[in-house]
N, C-alpha and C positions, 0 to 999 in steps of 0.2 A: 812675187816680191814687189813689184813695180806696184801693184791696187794697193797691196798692205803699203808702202810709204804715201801713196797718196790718202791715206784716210790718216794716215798721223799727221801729216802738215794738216790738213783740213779740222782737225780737233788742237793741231798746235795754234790755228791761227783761231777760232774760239774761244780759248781760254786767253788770246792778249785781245780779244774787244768785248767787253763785259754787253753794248751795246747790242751789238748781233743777237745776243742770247734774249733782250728786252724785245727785241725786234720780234725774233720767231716768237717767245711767249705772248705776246700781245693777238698775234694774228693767229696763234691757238684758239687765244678766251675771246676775238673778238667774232669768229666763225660760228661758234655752237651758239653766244649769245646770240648772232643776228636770226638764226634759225628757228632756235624758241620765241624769238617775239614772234616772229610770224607767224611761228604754230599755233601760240599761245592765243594769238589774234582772232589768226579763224577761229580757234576752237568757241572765244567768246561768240564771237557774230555768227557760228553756228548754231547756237544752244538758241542765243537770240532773236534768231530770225524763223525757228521752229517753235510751233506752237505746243502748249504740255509739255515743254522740256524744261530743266534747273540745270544749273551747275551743280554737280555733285559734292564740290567745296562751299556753297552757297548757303547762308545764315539766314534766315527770313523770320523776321516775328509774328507770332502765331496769330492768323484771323481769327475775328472774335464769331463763332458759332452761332448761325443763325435757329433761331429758333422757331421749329415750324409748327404753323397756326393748325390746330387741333379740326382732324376731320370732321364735319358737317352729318348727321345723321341722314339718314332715308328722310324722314318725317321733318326735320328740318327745311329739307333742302326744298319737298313739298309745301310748307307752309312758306317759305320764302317765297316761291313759284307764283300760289295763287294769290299771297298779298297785295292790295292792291292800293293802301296809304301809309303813308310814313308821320309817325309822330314824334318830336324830338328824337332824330335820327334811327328810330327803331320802328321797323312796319311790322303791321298790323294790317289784321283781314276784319273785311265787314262780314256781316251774317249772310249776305250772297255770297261773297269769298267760299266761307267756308261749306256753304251750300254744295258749290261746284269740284270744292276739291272732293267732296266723297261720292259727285258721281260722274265727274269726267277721269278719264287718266292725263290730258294733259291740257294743261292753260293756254290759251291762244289770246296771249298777248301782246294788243297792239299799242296800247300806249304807255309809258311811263306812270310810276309810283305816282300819286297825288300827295303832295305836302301838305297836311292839314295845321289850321293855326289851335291857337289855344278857347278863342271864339268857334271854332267851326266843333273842337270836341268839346267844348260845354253844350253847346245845341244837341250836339249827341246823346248825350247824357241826361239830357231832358228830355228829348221823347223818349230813352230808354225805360226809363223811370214812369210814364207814364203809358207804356206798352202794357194792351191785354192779353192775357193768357190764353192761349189758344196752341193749336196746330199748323198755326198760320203764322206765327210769330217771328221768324226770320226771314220767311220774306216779306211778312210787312215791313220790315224795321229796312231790311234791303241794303243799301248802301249808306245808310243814316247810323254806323254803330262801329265798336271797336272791340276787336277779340285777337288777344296778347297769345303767343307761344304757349305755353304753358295753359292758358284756356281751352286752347286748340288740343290739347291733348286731351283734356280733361273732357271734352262733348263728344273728341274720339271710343273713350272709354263707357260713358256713355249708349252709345250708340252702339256696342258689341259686349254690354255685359249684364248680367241679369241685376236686377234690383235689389237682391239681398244682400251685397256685398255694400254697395250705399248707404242701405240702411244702417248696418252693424256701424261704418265710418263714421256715419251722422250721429248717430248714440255717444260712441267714442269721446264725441268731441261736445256733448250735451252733461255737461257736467251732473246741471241739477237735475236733468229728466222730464224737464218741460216742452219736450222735442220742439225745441228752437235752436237755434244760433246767433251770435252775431256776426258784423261782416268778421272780424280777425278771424275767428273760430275757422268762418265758411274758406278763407284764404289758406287756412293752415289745411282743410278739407281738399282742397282744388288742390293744390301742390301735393299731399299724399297720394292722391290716386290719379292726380295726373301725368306725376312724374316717376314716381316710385312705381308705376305700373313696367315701366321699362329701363331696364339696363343699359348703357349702353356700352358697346368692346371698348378693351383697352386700347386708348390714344385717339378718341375718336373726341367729338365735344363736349364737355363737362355739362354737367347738370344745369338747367336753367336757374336764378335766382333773382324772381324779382320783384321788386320793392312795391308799395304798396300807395308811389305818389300820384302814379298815374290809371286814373281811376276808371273802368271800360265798363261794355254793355251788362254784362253779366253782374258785374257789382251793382250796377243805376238801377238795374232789373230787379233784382232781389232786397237789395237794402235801401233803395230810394236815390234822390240824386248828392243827398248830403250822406248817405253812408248809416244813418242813425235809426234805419228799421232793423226788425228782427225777420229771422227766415225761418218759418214752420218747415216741416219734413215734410207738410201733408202738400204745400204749396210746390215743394222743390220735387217730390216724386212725381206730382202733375207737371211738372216741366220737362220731366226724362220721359216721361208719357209721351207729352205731345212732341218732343223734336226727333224720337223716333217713328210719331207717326208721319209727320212731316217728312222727314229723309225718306220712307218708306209710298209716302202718297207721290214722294216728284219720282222717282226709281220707276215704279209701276207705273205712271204715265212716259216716263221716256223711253221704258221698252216695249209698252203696251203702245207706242204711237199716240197716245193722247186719247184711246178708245175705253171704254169701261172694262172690258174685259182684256186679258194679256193670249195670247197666242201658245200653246206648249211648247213651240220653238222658240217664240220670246224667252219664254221662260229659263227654259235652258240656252239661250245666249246672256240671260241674265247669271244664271250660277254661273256660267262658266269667266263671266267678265273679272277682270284683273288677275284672272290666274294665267300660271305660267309653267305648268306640266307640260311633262316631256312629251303625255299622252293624249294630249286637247286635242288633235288629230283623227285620233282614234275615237274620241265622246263626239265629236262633230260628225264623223261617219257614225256613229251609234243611233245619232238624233236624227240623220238623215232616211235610216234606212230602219229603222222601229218606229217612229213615232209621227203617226199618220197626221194630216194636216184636218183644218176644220173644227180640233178640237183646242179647249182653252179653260183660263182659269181666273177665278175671279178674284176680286181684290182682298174680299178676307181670307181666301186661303193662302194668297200672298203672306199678309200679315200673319196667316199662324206659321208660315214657313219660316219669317223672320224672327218670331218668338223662339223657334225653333235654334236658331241659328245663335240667337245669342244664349243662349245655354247649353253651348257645345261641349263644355268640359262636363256639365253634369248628362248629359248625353253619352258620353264618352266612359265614366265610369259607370253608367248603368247598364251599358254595353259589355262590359268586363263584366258585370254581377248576370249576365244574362245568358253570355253566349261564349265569357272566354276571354280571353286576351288574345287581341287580332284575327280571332278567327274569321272565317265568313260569316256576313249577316241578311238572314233570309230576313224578306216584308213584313211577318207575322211580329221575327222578334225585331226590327228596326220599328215597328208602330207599335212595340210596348215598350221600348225604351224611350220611347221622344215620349210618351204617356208621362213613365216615370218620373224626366227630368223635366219637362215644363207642366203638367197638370192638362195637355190637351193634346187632340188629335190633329195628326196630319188627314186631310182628306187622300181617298184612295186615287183622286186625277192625279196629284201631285207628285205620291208614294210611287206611281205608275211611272210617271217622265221620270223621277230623280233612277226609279233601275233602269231603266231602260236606256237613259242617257251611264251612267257608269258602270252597268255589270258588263266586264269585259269579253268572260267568254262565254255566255249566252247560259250561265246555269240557275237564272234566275236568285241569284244571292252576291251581295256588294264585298270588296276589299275591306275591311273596316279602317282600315291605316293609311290606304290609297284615297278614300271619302272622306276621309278627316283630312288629311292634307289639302287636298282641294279645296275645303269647307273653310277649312282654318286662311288658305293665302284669299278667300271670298272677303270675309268678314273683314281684314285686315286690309283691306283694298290693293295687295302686293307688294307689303309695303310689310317685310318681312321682322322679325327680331331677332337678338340673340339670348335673353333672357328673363323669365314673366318673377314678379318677386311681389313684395307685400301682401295683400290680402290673397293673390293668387296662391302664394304659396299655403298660406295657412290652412286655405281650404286644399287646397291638393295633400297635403299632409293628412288630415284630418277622412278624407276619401280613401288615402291609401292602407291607413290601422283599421279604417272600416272593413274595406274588402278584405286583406290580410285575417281577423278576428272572423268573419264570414267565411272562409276558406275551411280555416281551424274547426270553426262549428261545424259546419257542413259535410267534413270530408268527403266520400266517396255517394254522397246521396245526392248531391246536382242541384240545382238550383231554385231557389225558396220562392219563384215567380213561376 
């Protein structure tokens, strides 16, 4: 009884001081407030002072997405490499440039771009223009010349494709049939098969396109230095003549050492160069341990092997009309298929290294799928693709209703060779 009166005087004397009641409500709300600031505090200077952290209540206006510069091809990034001058902010290789990029794999360089003036590429353009036709023509011209992206491709193609697929282009673009051109025509020619030869994956750099103000060797060469000659087929086929003899005469002396003859080990350090099989290992032990020293080979079965090489795809279907699809390919029928597809023979030294460097397991007959690949990363100097289109295709189409319609004829009776 005595707790229970003291807790009613103590709520009697409450209700006569309105204040007391202000008093305690005050130091309620002033308690939990003082508390939340300080939480509230750290909680900022926590998020704050931690990196990749936000306030989870925090409003930010959206950054503006940057947009990322489109990958660089293989073949670009190569032609950037060996460029060795810059013209109105865009470089350019001279005809050594380009010499060295198809037979070095990589540029050793020590100095800086050279910025040429508008005087330095007129002078260019006048020996160009005044350049004799020969086999010697890029490196005479040497560091005196200018060959744009898009050229580069186009002397690539060139140099790994047979001649018939040029010609057809150059007709194409020969209206009247006077197998000439002029420069536009030959412009619109270089951009079809130099560009449209290759694909490139999605998201990588667009297509080259380019204008026709800045005027380079190849144009001073062919059409003069004002642009107002014509170009015969008969003058431009003896061009792809000779700059594959050319690429093919410095090749044979840098792995021949500079001697007349090549080495058969030269040789097969030359096929095997710029490739990148899993199994090079194994061809290196091949060439070590088959292919006896002392012997060698000469420069024109060089050249028929390189005639060889750029008519891989007709190689390659003849192959199929001969022995099958992927089968193995014994020497009798790999020296009637290169028959087929180029109109010449490989010499038997040659036919000798090339099995003996890639039959794997000694039963005197090749991979035909394993030798194409090899073949195919040679010619392309490793410098890989993801898809062949224009004229390639047409003719690969046109190969494939052949074999197919040969199949149907022939059924079970084997093969018409």
């Amino acid at each position: 009884m005595a707790a229970f009166g003291r807790l009613v005087s103590v709520c009697r004397n409450a209700v006569r001081s309105p204040r007391s009641v202000i008093s305690v409500a005050r130091h309620r709300a002033v308690g939990p407030a003082i508390v939340g600031s300080v939480l509230g505090t750290g909680l900022i200077c926590y998020y704050q002072y931690l990196p990749n952290r936000t306030l989870p209540f925090a409003v930010y206006a959206e950054a503006p997405k940057e947009v990322a510069a489109p990958a660089l091809s293989a073949r670009k990034v190569r032609f950037i490499q060996f460029a060795s001058v810059v013209y109105e902010q865009e470089p350019y290789m001279t005809p050594r440039d380009f010499l060295f990029s198809v037979m070095l794999e990589n540029v050793d360089r020590k100095l800086q771009k050279k910025s040429l003036t508008t005087q330095e590429v007129n002078h260019m353009l006048a020996t160009a223009s005044k350049a004799l036709a020969g086999n010697e023509l890029f490196r005479t011209i040497g560091d005196d010349g200018l060959i744009s992206y898009t050229e580069y491709l186009f002397l690539l193609t060139i140099l790994t494709k047979p001649h018939i697929g040029f010609h057809i282009a150059f007709k194409m673009l020969d209206l009247d049939g006077n197998e000439q051109v002029d420069k536009k025509e030959f412009l619109k020619l270089k951009k079809i098969i130099g560009t449209s030869k290759k694909r490139a994956p999605q998201g990588t750099e667009k297509p080259v396109v380019e204008g026709d103000g800045v005027n380079t060797t190849l144009q001073a060469y062919f059409f003069g230095e004002r642009g107002e000659n014509k170009l015969q087929y008969q003058d431009f086929h003896r061009f792809m003549v000779d700059l594959q003899a050319e690429v093919q005469e410095m090749e044979f002396l840098q792995f021949s050492k500079g001697m007349d003859t090549m080495r058969r080990e030269d040789f097969a350090e030359w096929l095997l160069h710029y490739t990148n099989e899993e199994d090079n290992e194994a061809y290196w032990e091949n060439m070590r341990k088959r292919i006896p020293a002392g012997q060698s080979i000469t420069f024109e079965e060089f050249k028929a092997f390189c005639l060889f090489t750029n008519n891989l795809e007709d190689f390659s279907f003849s192959m199929k009309l001969v022995t099958g699809a992927n089968r193995p390919v014994g020497m009798a029928q790999f020296k009637r298929a290169v028959r087929i597809a180029t109109g010449h023979d490989l010499s038997d030294n040659v036919l000798d290294t090339v099995f003996k460097l890639f039959d794997m397991d000694g039963d005197k007959c090749l991979s035909h799928k394993e030798f194409m690949g090899v073949m195919t990363d040679r010619i392309r100097r490793g410098l890989k693709v993801q898809h062949q289109s224009g004229f390639s295709d047409y003719w690969k189409c046109v190969k494939r209703e052949t074999l197919k319609g040969a199949k149907e004829a022939l059924g079970d009776t084997g093969c018409p060779f």
